[in-house]
Phi, psi and omega in degrees: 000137169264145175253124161094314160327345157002247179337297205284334205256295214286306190318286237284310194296331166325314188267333165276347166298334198260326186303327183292344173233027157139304175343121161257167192187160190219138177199132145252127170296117179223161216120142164340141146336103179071021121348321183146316210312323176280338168293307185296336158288336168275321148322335214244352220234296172280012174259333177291324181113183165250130205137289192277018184220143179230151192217126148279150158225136174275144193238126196277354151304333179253016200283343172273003165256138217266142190050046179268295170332285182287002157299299171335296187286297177277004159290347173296003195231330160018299194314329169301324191296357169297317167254048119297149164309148191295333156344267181325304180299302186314340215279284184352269186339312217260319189282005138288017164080345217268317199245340171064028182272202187249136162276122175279338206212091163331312165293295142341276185332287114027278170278352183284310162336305159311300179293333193292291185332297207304329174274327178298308204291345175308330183255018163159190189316120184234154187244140169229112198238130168256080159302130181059058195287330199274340150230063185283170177238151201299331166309316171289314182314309158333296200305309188314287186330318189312283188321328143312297201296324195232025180282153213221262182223032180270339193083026186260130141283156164227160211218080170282122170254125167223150189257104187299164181074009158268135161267177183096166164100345219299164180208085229230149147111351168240129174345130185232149172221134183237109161301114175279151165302162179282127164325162196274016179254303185307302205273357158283324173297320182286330172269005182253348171252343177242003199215129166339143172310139176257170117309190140317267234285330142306309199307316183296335186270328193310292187304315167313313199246009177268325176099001180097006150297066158032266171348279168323317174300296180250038190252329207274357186264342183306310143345291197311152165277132166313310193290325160284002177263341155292330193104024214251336157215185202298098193325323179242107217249024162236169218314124175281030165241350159291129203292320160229181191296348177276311168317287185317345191291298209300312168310314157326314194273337170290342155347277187329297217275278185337333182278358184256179181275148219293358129342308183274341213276321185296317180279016176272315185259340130353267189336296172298313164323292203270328181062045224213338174088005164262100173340282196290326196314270187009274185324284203308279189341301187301345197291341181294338172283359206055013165308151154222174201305310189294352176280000198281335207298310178320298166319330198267346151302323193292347176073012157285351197210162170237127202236149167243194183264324184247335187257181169197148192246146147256148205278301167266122115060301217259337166303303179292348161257033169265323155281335169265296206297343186268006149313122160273171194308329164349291210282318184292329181285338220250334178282335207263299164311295196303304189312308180309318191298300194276021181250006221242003159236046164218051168277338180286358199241118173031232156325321207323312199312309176290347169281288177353317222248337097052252187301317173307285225293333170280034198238326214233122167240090065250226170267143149248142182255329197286334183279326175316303205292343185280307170299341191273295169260075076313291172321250169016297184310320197273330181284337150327281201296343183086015136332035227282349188303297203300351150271343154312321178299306186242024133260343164299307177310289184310336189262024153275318202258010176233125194310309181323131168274324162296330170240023130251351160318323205283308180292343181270317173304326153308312158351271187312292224291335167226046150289305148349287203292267165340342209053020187277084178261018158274327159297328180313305196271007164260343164277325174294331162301338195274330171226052182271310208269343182327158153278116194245161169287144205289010171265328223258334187294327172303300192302308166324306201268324175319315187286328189288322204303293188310296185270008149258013176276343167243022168227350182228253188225145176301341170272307204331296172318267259279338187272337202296300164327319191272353191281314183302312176325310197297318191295311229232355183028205190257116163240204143302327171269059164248330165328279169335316188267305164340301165313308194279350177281311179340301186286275176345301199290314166323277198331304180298356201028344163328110208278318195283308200266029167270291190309358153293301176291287171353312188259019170255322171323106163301152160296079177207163182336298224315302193250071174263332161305269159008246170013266204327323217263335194253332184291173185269132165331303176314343186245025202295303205329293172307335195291334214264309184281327144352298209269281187315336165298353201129281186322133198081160172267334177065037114108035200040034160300329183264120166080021199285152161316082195276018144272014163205165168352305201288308179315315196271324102041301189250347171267346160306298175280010152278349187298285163330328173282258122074285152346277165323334208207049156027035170269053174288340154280341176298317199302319198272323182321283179328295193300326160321292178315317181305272200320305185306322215270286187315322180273005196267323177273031172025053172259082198276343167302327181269352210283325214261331199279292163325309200278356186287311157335298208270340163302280156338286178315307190283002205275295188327306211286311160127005202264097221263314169297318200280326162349283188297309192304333196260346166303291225287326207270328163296287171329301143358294035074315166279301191288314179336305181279352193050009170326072191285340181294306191303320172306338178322295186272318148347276167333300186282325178312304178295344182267344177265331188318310193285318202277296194320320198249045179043056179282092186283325157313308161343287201281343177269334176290314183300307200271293237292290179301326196288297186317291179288022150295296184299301164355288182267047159206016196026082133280067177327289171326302177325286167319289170346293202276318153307327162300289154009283193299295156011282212296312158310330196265337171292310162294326158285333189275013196083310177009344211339309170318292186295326190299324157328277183306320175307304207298303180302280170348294215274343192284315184308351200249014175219151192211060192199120149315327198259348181286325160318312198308306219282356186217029152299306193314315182302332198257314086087284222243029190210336157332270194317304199283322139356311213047044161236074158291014170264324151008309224243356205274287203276339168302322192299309172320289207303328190270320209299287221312310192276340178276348153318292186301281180318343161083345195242150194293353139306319183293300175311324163309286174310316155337283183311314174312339173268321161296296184321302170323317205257348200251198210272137182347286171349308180266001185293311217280337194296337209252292182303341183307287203307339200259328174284321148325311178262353153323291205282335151339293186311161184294333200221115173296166202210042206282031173274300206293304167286347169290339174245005153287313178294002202264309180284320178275010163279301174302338197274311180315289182299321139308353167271009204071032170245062221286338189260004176257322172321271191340298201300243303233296208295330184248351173289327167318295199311316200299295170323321177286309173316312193318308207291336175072020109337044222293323206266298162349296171324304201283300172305320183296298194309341190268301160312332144331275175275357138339316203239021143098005248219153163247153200262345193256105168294348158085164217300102159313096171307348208269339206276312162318292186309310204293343195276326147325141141281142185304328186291314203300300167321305197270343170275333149310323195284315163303305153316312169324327185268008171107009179299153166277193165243016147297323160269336154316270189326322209268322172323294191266000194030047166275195156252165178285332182295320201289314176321308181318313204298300181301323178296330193287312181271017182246317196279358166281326168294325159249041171055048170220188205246341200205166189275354182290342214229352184284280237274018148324272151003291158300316184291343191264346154274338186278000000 
């Protein structure tokens, strides 16, 4: 029986009741130690029945073997990886250990995890319980979480326990429920139904020091002597100065555990060193103490331990750690040594070599090279597998146990690189301090400062990184690894709007090929031109943007910033070209770092473009992606990508959440750029709606928040044109210069359009019509159309026309506008063409609009339409999307009555009619 749980026990029965008819859900539990958490999984365990539930528990001995949790939970269902796509299966097997391949795609992984849940759950409701999450090891935990975040329409719950005040576990993006200590009722019912008689005057220090800790309540009388249980002496004989209620529990229970005999006491901290629930290693090891199996009995009468024919248990958490910290250290290497020993004729079998090398390196305080060199592959195993905490972890172990200072700079710097990787950057950033100051050689110094670089860019500010970087410049003077670091200063210093400190990284650039892209981008408007047209001939290397190496860092580094250059100098197919080339690259080579950085690329590009569902999808899937990992600079930018998306197609709520979180991020992070583009969106959705006025001050905002021409250019035409239409065309005078200046540099008939488009607002009558001609002329120019930008070039010289009286030349450009806007699902945009339209005498009816179908779509329902359309399956939908094939089924089930057809036969009608 639970005391107090009330509320918490009906939530829980809820969602299986709801599981039953299809629903899936996720919660996470957090609290303090003996709070409840593991009862309410068991509560939760007897309401699914038996049959329907699967359980992981983390275990802190195992938190560095990387997918030991998710062996655990799903191997009782194994028999399902048979009908997974081979992908999925393969990805599983490996991450079992099984197939002894490498896992390459973290993400796969992820969905293979989903589908398996989603096929256990076929004959009916399934509970999936993570106990003690926080010290689960990060690789499994990912997986779950992945899996969680997008459960759907499978019919699973999943039940995360995490104990707050551990570090590890953290689980963000799923329902959190936090356990309180028990009201003062709950905890009278509970010593009056479970616990041995007290006195008052016990009972009263009992309730004072558990704090309404469950646990506490009944561990701590346990602890007691009759005679302190009576009152007869001081009832609570452990410290009065422990800050919470879990230390006196973990004090009760070594009570307990001291009173036993010293035989048990050994295999008991055995047991706890490995922890692993194997009966016989246990059995072999303790045999080094002269333990045998009888010696267990005491404990399993203490009700400390649960014993089978093949496990062992400790009944609570806190028992087992009650039993190793109260070991002295003596006793603990020596469980630890034994524990190596009996593992030492199963190294060949699946985890044992990394437990084994473990258990050496926690046996050895001083240096061994030979247990270092053991600890070395480990790492390697694990980071194969994408295990990247857990090889963080034992490369740090290993730069403990090795005398060489070069090479533990070499190992704590592998520390840091796939601490980076894991997303752990507060451990990152205590590890690069620790070996920042060594002497390293100038590539590890590059590598180094690239990772420090990483975590203030998602713990602080983008100039920190860009200083971080140039100090690494300074240091490391000109070699071959000063490229790389440059490069990201370059971006980093961007990132920052900072005018000055671009112009800093600017005046470190050599004078060379290698960084003429560089240059343009960090350099004065005045040298972009040659450089821009330089880099499209051909000419140069352009910062090994042409043929760079799309398997490690430094390639994708520098094919990011030819992309990005592209992006800046209205170059949008080189941009989408590039950015395609990243994402593919990145999923195929399991370059996962790049990945969320790439779809932003390629978003922004199709953003340009006007290709607004493939837009939206690789913004959402990049976020997505981002929030995983916790890239909070990048989610940054996401954010503003999905707000301009929204302000085009006059979502105003949307665009007000989105740019609203991008802002107050970017703000208390100085992102400048990032603040640029929110303000933008912002600025835009104002301006499609007539607003002209706010957009203007939104618009005035985003310029202040960059102190670079090129950074500027993308959201001049807008303010340009909230000038004018304001009516402070003195506004518009020096934006009208700045851009003429860059579409200059930049070279290309898009830029020059939007140029032209501008003068005609701002210059003399004589010259409008002539200026707007020109500017449409050069819409149609370009390699790549922009049919946002010219629909509102023809949409502003359609208004000029028509206030010149010129209604039937108005008419033609007012409805060639509208016509554009409707494709784009342009709404508000649209809404303005149409009211000027019939101003000028004109009818308004464009005739049927697919977007108007699509627009009736969930942003999910759109992208699995968009996918089916091309004949995809939803085995393949789902592995795309990282769904399950049931949740696809589901989104296809609720789209084809919106868009009024019966089969999948009829989407790519549809598709075709929007495009």
């Amino acid at each position: 029986m639970l005391y107090g749980r009330g509320i918490e026990q009906e939530r829980i029965h809820r969602m299986l009741v709801r599981a039953g008819d299809g629903a899936s859900c996720a919660l996470v539990i957090r609290g303090e130690a003996g709070m409840g958490k593991t009862a309410l999984l068991e509560y939760a365990t007897g309401v699914a029945g038996p049959g329907r539930v699967l359980r992981t528990v983390g275990i802190e001995s195992e938190m560095e073997l990387a997918f030991g949790g998710l062996h655990q939970l799903l191997w009782p269902v194994a028999g399902h990886l048979e009908g997974l796509p081979g992908p999925q299966a393969a990805v599983l097997n490996a991450a079992f250990g099984v197939s002894g391949e490498a896992v390459r795609d973290r993400f796969g992984l992820g969905t293979a995890v989903l589908a398996m849940l989603a096929r256990a759950a076929a004959g009916g409701p399934l509970l999936v319980l993570v106990d003690d999450s926080q010290w689960l090891d990060r690789a499994s935990l990912d997986a779950l979480v992945f899996a969680a975040r997008r459960l759907h329409t499978e019919g699973v719950v999943m039940l995360f326990a995490v104990r707050d005040g551990v570090p590890g576990g953290q689980i963000e993006g799923v329902p959190q429920l936090l356990l309180q200590g028990l009201d003062p009722a709950a905890v009278d019912a509970l010593l009056t139904g479970r616990v041995v008689a007290l006195s008052p005057y016990a009972r009263e220090r009992i309730v004072e020091q558990a704090q309404g800790n469950p646990l506490a309540l009944l561990e701590l009388p346990a602890a007691l002597t009759a005679e302190q249980r009576g009152g007869r002496l001081n009832p609570v004989t452990l410290p009065a100065g422990l800050a919470s209620p879990s230390s006196r529990i973990q004090e009760a229970f070594q009570e307990q555990i001291r009173r036993l005999p010293a035989a048990t006491r050994a295999m008991l901290l055995v047991a706890a060193a490995d922890d692993c629930g194997d009966l016989d290693l246990v059995l072999r090891a303790s045999a080094r103490f002269g333990a045998t199996l009888e010696d267990l009995e005491p404990a399993e009468d203490a009700t400390l331990v649960l014993l089978s024919e093949h496990t062992l248990s400790f009944r609570h958490p806190l028992i087992r750690s009650a039993t190793y910290q109260d070991a002295a250290l003596t006793r603990r290497l020596a469980a630890h040594r034994a524990l190596a020993e009996a593992l030492r004729g199963d190294v060949g079998v699946g985890q044992h070599a990394d437990r084994r090398a473990w258990h050496l390196a926690a046996a050895t305080t001083g240096a061994d090279e030979t247990v270092a060199a053991e600890m070395v592959g480990v790492a390697e195993r694990a980071g194969g597998r994408q295990g990247t905490a857990s090889a963080s972890a034992a490369y740090e172990r290993a730069a403990q146990l090795t005398s060489d200072s070069a090479g533990r700079a070499q190992l704590l710097a592998a520390a840091a690189i796939t601490s980076a990787e894991a997303g752990q950057f507060e451990r990152t950033a205590a590890l690069t301090d620790r070996v920042n100051a060594l002497a390293l050689d100038p590539r590890m110094l590059a590598d180094l400062a690239r990772v420090r670089a990483i975590v203030e860019l998602d713990r602080g500010s983008p100039g920190r990184a860009a200083r971080i970087l140039l100090e690494c410049a300074d240091r490391i003077g000109r070699c071959a690894d000063l490229a790389p670091v440059l490069t990201e200063a370059v971006q980093t210093a961007q990132s920052s709007g900072d005018g000055r400190l671009l112009a800093e990284v600017a005046a470190r650039l050599p004078d060379s090929p290698q960084y003429a892209m560089a240059r343009a981008m960090a350099g004065p408007l005045a040298t972009a031109g040659a450089v821009t047209e330089r880099t499209r001939a051909g000419d140069g290397d352009a910062d090994g943007a042409d043929g760079a190496d799309g398997a490690d860092g430094d390639g994708f580094a520098e094919r990011i910033l030819a992309g990005v250059h592209g992006q800046l100098f209205a170059d949008h197919r080189t941009a989408l070209d590039t950015a395609l080339a990243c994402v593919r690259d990145c999923r195929t080579q399991d370059v996962v770092g790049w990945l969320h950085t790439s779809l932003h690329l390629l978003a922004e590009a199709q953003l340009s473009l006007g290709r607004y569902e493939e837009a939206h999808a690789a913004a959402t899937e990049g976020l997505a992606i981002a929030e995983q990992f916790g890239r909070r600079h990048r989610e940054t930018y996401l954010r503003a990508t999905l707000a301009t998306l929204a302000a085009v197609r006059g979502e105003e709520e949307r665009c007000a959440a989105l740019g609203g979180a991008a802002l107050e991020y970017a703000d208390a992070h100085d992102i400048g750029l990032a603040a640029a583009h929110a303000h933008r969106a912002l600025g835009l959705l104002d301006l499609g709606s007539g607003d002209a006025g706010s957009a203007l001050t939104r618009l005035e905002a985003a310029r202040s928040r960059v102190g670079h021409p090129a950074l500027t250019a993308f959201l001049l035409p807008d303010l340009v044109e909230a000038a004018v239409r304001a009516g402070r065309p003195e506004r518009a005078a020096e934006p009208v210069v700045l851009l003429t200046r860059w579409a200059g540099a930049a070279r290309q008939p898009a830029a020059a359009a939007l140029a032209a488009r501008c003068r005609a607002l701002t210059g003399a009558d004589e010259e409008v019509e002539e200026r707007f001609t020109a500017a449409l002329g050069l819409h149609d120019a370009g390699p790549v159309a922009q049919p946002f930008e010219r629909a509102r070039t023809e949409l502003l010289f359609g208004e000029w026309l028509r206030r010149e009286r010129r209604r039937t030349d108005a008419r033609a450009h007012l409805r060639r506008a509208l016509e554009a806007f409707d494709g784009l699902g342009a709404r508000s945009w649209a809404a303005r063409a149409r009211t000027e339209l019939r101003a000028g005498g004109g009818t308004s009816e464009t005739g049927g609009r697919p977007d108007e179908l699509l627009g009736r779509l969930s942003p999910q329902e759109r992208e699995v339409v968009r996918l089916a359309a091309t004949g995809a399956t939803n085995r393949q939908i789902a592995t795309q999307l990282f769904l399950s094939p049931r949740t696809v089924g589901h989104h296809l089930y609720r789209a084809f009555p919106k868009l009024g057809i019966t089969t999948r036969n009829d989407l790519p009608s549809i598709l075709d009619r929007e495009r």
